[in-house]
Backbone atoms as SQL, in Angstrom:
CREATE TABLE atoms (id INTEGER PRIMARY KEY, chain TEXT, resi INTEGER, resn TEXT, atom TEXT, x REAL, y REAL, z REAL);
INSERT INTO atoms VALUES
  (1, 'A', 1, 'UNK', 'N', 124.925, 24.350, 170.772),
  (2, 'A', 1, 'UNK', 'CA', 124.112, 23.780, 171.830),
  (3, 'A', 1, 'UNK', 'C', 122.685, 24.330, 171.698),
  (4, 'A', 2, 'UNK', 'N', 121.711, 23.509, 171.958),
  (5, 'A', 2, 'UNK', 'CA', 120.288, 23.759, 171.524),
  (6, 'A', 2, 'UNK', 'C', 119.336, 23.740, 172.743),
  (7, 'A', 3, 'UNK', 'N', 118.750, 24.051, 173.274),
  (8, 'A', 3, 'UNK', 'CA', 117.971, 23.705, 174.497),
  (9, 'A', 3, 'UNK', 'C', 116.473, 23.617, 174.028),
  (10, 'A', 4, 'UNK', 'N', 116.357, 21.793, 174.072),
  (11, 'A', 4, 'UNK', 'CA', 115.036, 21.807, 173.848),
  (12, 'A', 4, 'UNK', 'C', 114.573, 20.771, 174.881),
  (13, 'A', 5, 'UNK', 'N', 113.431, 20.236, 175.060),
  (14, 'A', 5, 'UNK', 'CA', 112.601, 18.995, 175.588),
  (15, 'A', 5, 'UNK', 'C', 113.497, 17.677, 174.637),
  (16, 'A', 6, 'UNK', 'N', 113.782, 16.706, 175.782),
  (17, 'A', 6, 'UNK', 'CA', 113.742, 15.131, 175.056),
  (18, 'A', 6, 'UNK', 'C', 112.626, 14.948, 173.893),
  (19, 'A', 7, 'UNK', 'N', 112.522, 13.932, 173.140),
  (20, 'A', 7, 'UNK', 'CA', 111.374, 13.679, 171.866),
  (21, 'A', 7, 'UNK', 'C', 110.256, 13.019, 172.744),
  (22, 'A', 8, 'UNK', 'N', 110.855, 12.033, 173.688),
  (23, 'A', 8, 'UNK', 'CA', 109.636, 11.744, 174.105),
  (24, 'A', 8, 'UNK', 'C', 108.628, 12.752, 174.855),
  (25, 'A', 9, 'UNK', 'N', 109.306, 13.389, 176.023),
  (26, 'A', 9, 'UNK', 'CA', 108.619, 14.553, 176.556),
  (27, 'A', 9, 'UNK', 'C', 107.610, 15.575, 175.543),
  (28, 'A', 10, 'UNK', 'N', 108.026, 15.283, 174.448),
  (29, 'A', 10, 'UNK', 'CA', 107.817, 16.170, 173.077),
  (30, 'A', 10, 'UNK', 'C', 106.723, 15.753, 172.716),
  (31, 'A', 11, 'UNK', 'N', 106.802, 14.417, 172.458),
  (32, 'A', 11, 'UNK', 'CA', 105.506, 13.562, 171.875),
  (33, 'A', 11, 'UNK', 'C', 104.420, 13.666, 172.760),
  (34, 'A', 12, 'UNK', 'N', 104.803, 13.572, 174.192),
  (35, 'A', 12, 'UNK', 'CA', 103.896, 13.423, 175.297),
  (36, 'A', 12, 'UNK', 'C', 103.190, 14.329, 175.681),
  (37, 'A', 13, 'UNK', 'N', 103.748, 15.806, 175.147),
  (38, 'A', 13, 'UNK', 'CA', 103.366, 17.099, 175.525),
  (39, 'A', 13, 'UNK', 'C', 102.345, 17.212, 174.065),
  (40, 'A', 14, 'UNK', 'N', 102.652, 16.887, 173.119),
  (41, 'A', 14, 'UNK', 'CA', 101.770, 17.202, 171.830),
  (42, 'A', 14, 'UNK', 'C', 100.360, 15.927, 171.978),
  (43, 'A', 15, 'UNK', 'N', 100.380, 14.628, 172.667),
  (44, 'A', 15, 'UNK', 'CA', 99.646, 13.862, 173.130),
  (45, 'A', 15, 'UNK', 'C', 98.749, 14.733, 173.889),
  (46, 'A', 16, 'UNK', 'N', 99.219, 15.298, 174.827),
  (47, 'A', 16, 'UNK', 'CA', 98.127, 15.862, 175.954),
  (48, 'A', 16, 'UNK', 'C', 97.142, 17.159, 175.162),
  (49, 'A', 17, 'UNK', 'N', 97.969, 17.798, 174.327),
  (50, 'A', 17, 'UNK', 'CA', 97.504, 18.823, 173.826),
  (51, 'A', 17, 'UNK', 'C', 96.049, 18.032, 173.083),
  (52, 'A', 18, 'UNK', 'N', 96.357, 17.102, 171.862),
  (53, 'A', 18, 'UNK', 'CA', 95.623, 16.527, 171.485),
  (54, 'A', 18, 'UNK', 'C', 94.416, 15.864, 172.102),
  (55, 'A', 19, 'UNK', 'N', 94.675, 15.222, 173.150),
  (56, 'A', 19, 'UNK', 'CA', 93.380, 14.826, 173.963),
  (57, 'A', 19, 'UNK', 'C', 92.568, 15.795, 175.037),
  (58, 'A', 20, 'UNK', 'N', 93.447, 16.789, 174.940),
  (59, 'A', 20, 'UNK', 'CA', 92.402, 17.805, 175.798),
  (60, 'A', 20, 'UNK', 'C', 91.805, 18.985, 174.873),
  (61, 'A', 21, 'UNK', 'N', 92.145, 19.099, 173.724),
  (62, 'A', 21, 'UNK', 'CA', 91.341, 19.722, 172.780),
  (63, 'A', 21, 'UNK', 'C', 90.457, 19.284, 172.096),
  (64, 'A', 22, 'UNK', 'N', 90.058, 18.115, 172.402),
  (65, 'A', 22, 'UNK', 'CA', 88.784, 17.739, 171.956),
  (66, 'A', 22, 'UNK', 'C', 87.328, 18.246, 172.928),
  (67, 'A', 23, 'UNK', 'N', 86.108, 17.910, 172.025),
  (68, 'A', 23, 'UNK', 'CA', 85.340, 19.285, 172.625),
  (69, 'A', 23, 'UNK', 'C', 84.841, 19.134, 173.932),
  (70, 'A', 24, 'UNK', 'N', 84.706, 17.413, 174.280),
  (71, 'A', 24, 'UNK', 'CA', 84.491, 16.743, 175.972),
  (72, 'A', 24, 'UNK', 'C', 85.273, 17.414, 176.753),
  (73, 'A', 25, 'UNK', 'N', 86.682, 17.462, 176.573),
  (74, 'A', 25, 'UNK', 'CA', 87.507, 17.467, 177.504),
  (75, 'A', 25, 'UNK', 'C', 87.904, 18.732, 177.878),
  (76, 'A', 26, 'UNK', 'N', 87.774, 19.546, 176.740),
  (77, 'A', 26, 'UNK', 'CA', 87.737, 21.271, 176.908),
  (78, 'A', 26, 'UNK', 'C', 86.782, 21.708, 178.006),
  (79, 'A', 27, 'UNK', 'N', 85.774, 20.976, 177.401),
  (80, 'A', 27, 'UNK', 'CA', 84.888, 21.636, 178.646),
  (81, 'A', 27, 'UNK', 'C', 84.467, 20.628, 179.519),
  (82, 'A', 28, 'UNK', 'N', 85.391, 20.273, 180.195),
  (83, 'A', 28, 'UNK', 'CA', 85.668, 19.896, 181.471),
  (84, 'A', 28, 'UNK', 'C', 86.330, 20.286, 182.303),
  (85, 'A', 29, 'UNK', 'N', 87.688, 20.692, 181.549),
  (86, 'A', 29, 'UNK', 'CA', 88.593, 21.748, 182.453),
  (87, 'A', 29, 'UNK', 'C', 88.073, 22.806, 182.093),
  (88, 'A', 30, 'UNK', 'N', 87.177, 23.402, 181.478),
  (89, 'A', 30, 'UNK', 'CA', 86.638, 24.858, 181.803),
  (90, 'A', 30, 'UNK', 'C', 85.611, 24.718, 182.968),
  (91, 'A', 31, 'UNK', 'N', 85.036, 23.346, 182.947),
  (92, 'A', 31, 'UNK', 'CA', 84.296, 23.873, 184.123),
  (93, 'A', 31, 'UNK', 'C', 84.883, 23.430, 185.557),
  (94, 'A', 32, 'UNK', 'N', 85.717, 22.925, 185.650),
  (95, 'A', 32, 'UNK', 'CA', 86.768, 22.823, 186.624),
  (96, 'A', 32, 'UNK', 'C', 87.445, 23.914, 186.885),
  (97, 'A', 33, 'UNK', 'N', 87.871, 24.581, 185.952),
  (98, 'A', 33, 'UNK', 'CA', 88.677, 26.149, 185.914),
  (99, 'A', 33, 'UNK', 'C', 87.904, 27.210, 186.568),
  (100, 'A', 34, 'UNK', 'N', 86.409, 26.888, 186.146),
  (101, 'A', 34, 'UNK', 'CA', 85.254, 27.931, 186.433),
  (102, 'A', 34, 'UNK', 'C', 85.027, 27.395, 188.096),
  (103, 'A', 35, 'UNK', 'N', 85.095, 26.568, 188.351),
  (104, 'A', 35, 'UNK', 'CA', 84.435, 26.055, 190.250),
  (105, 'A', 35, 'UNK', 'C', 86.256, 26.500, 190.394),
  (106, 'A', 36, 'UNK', 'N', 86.994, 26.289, 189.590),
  (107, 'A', 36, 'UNK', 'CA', 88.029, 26.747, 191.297),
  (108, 'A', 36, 'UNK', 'C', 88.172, 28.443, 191.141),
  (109, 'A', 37, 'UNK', 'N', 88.123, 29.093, 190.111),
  (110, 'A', 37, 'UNK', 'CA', 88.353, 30.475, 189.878),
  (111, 'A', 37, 'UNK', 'C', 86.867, 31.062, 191.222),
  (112, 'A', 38, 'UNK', 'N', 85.748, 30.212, 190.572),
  (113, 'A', 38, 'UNK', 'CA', 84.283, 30.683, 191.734),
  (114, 'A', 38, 'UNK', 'C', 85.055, 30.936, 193.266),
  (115, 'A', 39, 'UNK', 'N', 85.479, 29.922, 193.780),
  (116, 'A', 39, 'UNK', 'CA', 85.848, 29.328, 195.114),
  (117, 'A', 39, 'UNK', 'C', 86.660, 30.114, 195.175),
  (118, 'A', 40, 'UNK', 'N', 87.632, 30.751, 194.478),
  (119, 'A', 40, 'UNK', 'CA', 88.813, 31.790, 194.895),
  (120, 'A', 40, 'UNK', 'C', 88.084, 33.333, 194.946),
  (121, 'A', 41, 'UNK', 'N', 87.103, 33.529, 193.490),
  (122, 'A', 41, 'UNK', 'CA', 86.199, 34.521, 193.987),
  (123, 'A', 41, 'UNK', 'C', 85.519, 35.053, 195.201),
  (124, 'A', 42, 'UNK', 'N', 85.207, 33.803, 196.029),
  (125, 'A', 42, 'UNK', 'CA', 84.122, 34.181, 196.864),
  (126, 'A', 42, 'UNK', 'C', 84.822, 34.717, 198.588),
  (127, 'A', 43, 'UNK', 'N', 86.261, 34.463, 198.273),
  (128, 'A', 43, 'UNK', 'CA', 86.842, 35.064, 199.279),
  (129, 'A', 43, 'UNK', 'C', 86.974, 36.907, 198.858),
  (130, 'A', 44, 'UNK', 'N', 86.720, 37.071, 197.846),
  (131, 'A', 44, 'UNK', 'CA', 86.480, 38.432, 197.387),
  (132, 'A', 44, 'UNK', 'C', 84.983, 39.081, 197.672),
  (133, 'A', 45, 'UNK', 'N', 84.336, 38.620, 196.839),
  (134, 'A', 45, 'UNK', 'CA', 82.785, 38.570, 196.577),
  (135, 'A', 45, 'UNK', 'C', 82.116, 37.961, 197.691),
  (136, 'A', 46, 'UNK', 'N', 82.634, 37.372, 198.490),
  (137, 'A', 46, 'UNK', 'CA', 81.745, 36.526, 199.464),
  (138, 'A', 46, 'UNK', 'C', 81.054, 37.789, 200.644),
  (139, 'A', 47, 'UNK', 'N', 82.382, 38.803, 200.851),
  (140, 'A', 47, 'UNK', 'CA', 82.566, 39.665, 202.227),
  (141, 'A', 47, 'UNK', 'C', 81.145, 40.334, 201.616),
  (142, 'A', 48, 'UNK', 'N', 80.695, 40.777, 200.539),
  (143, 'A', 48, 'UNK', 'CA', 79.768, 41.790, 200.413),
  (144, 'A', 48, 'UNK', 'C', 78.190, 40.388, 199.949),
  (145, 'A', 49, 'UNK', 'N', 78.864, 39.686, 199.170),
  (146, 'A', 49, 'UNK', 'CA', 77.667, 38.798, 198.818),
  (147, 'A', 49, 'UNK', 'C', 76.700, 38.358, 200.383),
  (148, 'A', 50, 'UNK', 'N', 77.608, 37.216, 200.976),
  (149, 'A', 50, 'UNK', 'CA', 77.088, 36.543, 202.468),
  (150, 'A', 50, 'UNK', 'C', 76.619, 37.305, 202.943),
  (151, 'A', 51, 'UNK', 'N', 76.687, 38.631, 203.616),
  (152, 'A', 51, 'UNK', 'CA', 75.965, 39.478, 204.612),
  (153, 'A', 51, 'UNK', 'C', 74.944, 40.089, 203.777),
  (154, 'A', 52, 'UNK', 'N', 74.841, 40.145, 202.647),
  (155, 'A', 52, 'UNK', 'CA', 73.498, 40.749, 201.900),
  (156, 'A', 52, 'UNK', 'C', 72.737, 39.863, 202.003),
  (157, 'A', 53, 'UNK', 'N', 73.288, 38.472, 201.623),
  (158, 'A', 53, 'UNK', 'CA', 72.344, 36.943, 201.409),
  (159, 'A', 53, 'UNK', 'C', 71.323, 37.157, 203.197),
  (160, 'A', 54, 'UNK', 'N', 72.520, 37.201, 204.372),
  (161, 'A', 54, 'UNK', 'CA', 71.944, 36.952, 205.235),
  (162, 'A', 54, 'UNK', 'C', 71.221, 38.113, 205.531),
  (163, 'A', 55, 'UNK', 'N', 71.256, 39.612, 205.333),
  (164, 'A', 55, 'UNK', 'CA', 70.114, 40.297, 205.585),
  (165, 'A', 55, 'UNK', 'C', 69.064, 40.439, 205.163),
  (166, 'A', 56, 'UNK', 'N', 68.708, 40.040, 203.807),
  (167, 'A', 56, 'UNK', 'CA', 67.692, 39.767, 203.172),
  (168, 'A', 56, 'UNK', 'C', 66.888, 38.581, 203.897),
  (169, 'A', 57, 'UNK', 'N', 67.413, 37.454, 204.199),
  (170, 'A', 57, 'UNK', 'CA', 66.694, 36.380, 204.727),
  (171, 'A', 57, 'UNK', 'C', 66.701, 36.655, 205.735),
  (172, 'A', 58, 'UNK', 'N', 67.310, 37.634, 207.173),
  (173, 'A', 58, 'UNK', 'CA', 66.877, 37.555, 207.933),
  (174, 'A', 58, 'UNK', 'C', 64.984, 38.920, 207.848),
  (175, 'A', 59, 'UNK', 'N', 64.835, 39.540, 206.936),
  (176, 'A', 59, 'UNK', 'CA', 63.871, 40.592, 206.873),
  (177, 'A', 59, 'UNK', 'C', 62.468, 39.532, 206.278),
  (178, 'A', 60, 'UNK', 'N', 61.753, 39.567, 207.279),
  (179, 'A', 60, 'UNK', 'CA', 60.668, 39.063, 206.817),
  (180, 'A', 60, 'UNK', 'C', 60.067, 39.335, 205.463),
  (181, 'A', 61, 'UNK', 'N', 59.844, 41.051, 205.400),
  (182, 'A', 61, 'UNK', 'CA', 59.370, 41.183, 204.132),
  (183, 'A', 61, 'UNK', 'C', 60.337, 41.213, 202.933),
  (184, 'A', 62, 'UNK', 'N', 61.430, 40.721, 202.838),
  (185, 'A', 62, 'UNK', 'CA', 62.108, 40.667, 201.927),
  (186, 'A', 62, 'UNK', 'C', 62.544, 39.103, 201.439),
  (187, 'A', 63, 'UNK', 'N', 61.821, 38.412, 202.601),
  (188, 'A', 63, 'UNK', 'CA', 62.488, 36.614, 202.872),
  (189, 'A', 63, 'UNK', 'C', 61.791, 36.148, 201.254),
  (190, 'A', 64, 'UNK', 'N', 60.466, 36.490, 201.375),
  (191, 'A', 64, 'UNK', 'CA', 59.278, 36.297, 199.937),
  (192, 'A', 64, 'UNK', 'C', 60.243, 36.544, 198.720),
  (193, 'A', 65, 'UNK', 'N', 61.143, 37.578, 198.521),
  (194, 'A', 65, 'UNK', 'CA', 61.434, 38.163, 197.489),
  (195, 'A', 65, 'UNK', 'C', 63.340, 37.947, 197.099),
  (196, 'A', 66, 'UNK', 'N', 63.345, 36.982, 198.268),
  (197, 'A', 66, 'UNK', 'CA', 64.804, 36.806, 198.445),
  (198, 'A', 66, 'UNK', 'C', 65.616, 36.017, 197.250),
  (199, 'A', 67, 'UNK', 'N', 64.604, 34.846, 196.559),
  (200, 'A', 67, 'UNK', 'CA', 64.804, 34.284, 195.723),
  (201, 'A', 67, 'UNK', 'C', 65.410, 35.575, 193.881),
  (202, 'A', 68, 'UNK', 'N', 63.859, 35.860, 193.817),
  (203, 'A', 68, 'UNK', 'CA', 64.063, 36.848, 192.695),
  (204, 'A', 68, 'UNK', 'C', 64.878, 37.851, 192.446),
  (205, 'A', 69, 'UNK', 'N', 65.529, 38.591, 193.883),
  (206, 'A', 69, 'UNK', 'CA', 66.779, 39.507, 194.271),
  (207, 'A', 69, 'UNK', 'C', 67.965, 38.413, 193.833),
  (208, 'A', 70, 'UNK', 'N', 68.117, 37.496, 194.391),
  (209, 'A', 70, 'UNK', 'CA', 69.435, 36.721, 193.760),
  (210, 'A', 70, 'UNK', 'C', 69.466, 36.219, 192.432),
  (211, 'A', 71, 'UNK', 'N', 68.114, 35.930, 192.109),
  (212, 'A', 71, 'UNK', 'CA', 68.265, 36.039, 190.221),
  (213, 'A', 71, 'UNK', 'C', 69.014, 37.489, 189.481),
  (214, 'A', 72, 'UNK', 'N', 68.095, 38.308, 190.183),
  (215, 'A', 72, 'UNK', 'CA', 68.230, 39.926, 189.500),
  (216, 'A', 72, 'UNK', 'C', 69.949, 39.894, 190.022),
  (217, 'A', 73, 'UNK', 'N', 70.142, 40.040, 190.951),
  (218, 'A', 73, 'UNK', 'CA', 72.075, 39.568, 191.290),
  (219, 'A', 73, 'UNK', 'C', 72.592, 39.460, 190.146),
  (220, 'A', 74, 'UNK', 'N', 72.770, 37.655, 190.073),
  (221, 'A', 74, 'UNK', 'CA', 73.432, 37.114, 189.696),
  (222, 'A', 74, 'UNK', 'C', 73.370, 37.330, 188.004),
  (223, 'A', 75, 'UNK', 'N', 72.318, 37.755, 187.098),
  (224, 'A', 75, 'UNK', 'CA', 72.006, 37.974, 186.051),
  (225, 'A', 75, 'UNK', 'C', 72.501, 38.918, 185.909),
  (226, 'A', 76, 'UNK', 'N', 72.677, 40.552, 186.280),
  (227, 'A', 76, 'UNK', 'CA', 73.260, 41.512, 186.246),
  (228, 'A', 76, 'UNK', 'C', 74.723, 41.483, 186.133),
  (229, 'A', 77, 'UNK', 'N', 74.759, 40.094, 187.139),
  (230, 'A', 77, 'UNK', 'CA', 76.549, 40.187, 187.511),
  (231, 'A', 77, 'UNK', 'C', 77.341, 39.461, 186.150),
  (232, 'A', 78, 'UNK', 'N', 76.266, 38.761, 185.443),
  (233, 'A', 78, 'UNK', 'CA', 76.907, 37.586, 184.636),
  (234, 'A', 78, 'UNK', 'C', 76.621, 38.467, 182.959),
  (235, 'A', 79, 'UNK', 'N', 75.740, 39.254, 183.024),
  (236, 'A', 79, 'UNK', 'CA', 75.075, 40.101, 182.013),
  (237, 'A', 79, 'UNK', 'C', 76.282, 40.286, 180.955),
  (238, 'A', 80, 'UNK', 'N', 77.279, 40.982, 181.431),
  (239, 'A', 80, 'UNK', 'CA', 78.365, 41.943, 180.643),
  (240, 'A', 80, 'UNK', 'C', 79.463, 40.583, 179.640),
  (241, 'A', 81, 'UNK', 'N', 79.648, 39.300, 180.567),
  (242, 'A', 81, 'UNK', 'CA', 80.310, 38.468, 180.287),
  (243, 'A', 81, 'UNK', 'C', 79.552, 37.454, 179.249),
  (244, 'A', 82, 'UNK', 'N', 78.300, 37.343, 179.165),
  (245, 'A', 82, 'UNK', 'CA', 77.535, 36.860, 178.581),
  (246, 'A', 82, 'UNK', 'C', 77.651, 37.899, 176.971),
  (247, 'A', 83, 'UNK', 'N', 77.655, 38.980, 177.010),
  (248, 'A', 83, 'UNK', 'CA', 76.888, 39.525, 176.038),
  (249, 'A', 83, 'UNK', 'C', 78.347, 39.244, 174.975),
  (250, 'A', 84, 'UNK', 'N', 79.630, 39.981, 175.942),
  (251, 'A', 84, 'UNK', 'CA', 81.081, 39.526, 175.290),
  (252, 'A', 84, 'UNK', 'C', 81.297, 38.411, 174.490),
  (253, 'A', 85, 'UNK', 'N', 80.652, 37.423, 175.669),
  (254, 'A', 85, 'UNK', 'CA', 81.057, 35.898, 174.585),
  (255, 'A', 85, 'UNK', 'C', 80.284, 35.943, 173.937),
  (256, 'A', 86, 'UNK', 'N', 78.720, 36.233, 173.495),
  (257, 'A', 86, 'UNK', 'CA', 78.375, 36.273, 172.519),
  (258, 'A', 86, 'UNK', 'C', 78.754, 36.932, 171.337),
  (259, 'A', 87, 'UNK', 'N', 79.327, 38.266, 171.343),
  (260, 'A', 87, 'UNK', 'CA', 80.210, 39.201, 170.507),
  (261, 'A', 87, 'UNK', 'C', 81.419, 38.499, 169.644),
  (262, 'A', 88, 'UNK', 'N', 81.670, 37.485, 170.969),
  (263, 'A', 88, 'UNK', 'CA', 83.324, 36.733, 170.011),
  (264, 'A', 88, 'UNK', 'C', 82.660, 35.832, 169.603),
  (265, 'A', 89, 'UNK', 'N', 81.909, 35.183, 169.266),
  (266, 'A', 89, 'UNK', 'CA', 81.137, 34.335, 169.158),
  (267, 'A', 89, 'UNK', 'C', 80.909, 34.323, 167.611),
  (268, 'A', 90, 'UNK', 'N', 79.840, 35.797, 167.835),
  (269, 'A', 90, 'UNK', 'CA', 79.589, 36.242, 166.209),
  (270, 'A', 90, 'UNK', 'C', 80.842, 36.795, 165.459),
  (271, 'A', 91, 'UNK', 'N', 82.002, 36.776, 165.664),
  (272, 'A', 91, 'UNK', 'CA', 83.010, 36.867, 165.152),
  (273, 'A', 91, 'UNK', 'C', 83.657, 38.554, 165.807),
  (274, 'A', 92, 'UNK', 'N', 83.716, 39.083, 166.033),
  (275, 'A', 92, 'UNK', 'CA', 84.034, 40.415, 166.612),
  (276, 'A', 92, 'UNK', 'C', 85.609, 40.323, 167.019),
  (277, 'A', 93, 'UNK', 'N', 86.058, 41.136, 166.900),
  (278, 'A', 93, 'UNK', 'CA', 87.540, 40.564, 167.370),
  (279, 'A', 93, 'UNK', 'C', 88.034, 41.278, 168.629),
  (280, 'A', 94, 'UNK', 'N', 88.648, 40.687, 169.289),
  (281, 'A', 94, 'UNK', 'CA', 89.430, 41.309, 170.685),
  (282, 'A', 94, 'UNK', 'C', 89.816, 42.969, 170.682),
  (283, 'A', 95, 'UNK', 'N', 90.401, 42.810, 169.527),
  (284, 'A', 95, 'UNK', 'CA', 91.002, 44.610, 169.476),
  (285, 'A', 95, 'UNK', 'C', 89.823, 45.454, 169.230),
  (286, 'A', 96, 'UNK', 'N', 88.670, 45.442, 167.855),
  (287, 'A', 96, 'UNK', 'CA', 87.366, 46.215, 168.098),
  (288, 'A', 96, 'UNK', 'C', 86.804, 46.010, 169.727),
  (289, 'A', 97, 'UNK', 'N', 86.338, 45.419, 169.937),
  (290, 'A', 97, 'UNK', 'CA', 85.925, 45.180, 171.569),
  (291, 'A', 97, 'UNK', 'C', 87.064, 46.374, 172.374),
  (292, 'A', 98, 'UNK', 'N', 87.919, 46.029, 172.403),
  (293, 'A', 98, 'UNK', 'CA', 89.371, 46.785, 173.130),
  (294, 'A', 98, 'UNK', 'C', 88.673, 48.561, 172.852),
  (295, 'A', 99, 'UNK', 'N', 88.809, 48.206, 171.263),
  (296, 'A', 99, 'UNK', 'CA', 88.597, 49.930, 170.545),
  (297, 'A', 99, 'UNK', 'C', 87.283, 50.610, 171.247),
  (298, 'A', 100, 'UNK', 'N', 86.043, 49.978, 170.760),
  (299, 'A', 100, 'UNK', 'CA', 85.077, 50.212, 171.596),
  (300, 'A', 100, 'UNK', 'C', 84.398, 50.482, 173.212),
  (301, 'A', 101, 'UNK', 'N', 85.361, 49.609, 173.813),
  (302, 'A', 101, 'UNK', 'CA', 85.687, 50.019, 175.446),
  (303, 'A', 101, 'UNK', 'C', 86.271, 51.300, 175.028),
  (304, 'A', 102, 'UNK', 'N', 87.259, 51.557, 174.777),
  (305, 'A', 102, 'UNK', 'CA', 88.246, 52.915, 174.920),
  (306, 'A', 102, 'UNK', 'C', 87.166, 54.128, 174.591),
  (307, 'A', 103, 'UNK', 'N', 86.479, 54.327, 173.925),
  (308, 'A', 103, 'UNK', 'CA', 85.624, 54.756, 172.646),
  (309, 'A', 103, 'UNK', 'C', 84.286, 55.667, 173.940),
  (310, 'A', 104, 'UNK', 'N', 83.753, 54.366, 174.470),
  (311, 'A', 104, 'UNK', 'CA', 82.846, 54.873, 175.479),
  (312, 'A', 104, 'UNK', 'C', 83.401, 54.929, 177.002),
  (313, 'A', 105, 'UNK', 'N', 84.488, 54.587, 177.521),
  (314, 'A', 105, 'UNK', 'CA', 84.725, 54.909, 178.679),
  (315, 'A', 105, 'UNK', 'C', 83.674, 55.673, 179.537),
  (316, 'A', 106, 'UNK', 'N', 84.005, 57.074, 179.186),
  (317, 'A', 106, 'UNK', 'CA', 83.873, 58.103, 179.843),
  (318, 'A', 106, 'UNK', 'C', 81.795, 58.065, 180.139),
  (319, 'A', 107, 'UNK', 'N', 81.262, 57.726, 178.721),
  (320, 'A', 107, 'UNK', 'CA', 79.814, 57.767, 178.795),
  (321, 'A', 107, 'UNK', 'C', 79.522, 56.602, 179.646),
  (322, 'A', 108, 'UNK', 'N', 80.105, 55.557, 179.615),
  (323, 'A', 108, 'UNK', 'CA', 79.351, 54.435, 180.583),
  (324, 'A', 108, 'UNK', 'C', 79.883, 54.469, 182.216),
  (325, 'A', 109, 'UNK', 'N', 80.718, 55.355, 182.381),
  (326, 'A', 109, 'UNK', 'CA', 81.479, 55.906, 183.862),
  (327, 'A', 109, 'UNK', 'C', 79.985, 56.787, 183.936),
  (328, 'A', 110, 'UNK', 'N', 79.827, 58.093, 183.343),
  (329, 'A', 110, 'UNK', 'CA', 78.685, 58.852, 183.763),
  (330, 'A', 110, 'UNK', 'C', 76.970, 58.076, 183.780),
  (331, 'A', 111, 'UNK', 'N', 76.668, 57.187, 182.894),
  (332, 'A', 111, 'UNK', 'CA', 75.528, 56.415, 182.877),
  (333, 'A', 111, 'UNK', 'C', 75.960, 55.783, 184.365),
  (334, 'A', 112, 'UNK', 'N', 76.810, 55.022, 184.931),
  (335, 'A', 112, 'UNK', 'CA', 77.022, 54.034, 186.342),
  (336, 'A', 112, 'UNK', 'C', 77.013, 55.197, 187.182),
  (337, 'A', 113, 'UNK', 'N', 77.715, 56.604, 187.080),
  (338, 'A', 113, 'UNK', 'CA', 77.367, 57.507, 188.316),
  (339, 'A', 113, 'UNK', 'C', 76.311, 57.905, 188.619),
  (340, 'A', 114, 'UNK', 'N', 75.552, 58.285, 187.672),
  (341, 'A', 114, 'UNK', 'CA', 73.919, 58.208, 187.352),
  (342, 'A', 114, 'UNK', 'C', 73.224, 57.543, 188.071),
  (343, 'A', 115, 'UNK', 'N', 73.527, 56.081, 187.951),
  (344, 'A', 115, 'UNK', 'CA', 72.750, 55.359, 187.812),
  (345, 'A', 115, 'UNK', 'C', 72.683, 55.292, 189.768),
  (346, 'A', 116, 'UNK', 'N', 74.066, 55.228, 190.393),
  (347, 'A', 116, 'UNK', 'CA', 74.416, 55.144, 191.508),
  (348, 'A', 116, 'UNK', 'C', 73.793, 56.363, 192.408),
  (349, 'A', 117, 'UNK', 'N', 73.653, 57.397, 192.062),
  (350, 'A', 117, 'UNK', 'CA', 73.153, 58.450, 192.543),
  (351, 'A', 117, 'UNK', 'C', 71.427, 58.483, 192.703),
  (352, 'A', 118, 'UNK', 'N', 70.814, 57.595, 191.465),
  (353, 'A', 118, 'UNK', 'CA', 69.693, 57.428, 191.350),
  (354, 'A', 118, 'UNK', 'C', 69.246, 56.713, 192.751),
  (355, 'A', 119, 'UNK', 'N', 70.163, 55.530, 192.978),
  (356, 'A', 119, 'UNK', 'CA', 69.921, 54.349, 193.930),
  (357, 'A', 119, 'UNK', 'C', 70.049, 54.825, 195.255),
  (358, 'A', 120, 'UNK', 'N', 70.933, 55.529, 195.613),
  (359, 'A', 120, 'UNK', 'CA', 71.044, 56.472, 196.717),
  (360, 'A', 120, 'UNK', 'C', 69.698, 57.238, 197.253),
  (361, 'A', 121, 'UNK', 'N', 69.550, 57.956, 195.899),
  (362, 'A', 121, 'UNK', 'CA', 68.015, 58.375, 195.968),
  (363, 'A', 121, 'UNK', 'C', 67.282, 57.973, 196.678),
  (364, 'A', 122, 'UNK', 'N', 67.045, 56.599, 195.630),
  (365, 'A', 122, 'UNK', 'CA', 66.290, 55.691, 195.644),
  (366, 'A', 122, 'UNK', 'C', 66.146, 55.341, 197.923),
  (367, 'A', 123, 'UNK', 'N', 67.221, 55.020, 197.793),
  (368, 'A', 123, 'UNK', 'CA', 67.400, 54.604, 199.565),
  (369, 'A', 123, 'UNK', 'C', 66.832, 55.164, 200.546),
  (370, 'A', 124, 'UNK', 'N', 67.219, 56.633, 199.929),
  (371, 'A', 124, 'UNK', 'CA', 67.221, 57.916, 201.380),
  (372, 'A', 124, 'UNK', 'C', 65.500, 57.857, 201.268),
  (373, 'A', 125, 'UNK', 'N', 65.180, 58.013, 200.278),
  (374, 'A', 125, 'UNK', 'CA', 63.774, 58.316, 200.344),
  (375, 'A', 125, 'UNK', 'C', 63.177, 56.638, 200.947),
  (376, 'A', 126, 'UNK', 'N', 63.372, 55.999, 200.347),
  (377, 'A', 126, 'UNK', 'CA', 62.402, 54.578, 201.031),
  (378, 'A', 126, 'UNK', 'C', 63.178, 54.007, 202.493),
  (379, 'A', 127, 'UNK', 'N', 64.161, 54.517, 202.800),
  (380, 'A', 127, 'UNK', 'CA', 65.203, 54.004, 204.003),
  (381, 'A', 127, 'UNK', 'C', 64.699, 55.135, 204.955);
């Protein structure tokens, strides 16, 4: 006894494969994948995003600068994922990437505590 799919189900399943791997249709459900993954994000990201969005716009002197703060955001936020796909891109493979995370852990934990302590700084003194 064998447990497989009927032939037609078979054919129909290797059909779909075929028409959605072409390069239109790929990236269509990626960007469909990308707006519903966003929309599930923002019940995460939203709690800290929305109330920053709205304190900035409610501060007069920050309303001017509100635009260029959500560039600097969103560029920062997209920075790390950007640079990756470019990495696999130029051919790099999953496991070096893997190796290399492991490799610097510890230095890019102390550069972000750094960096966090700086900003704190940064606060107490201009806050």
């Amino acid at each position: 006894m064998s447990l497989k799919l009927p032939p037609a189900l078979t054919r129909l399943s290797h059909r779909v494969v075929r028409m959605t791997a072409s390069p239109g249709v790929f990236l269509g459900i990626a960007f469909a994948a990308g707006v519903a993954i966003s929309v599930l994000e923002l019940f995460c990201t939203g709690q800290v995003y929305l109330p920053t969005l709205m304190y900035v716009w409610g501060e007069p002197g920050l309303r001017t600068r509100a635009l260029g703060l959500l560039v600097l955001y969103v560029g920062m936020f997209t920075l790390p994922i950007v640079a990756l796909t470019l990495l696999a891109y130029a051919g790099t493979s999953s496991q070096s990437m893997v190796a290399s995370a492991r490799r610097h852990t510890a230095s890019v934990k102390l550069a972000m505590g750094l960096l966090f302590l700086a900003l704190t700084g940064y606060l107490l003194v201009v806050g």
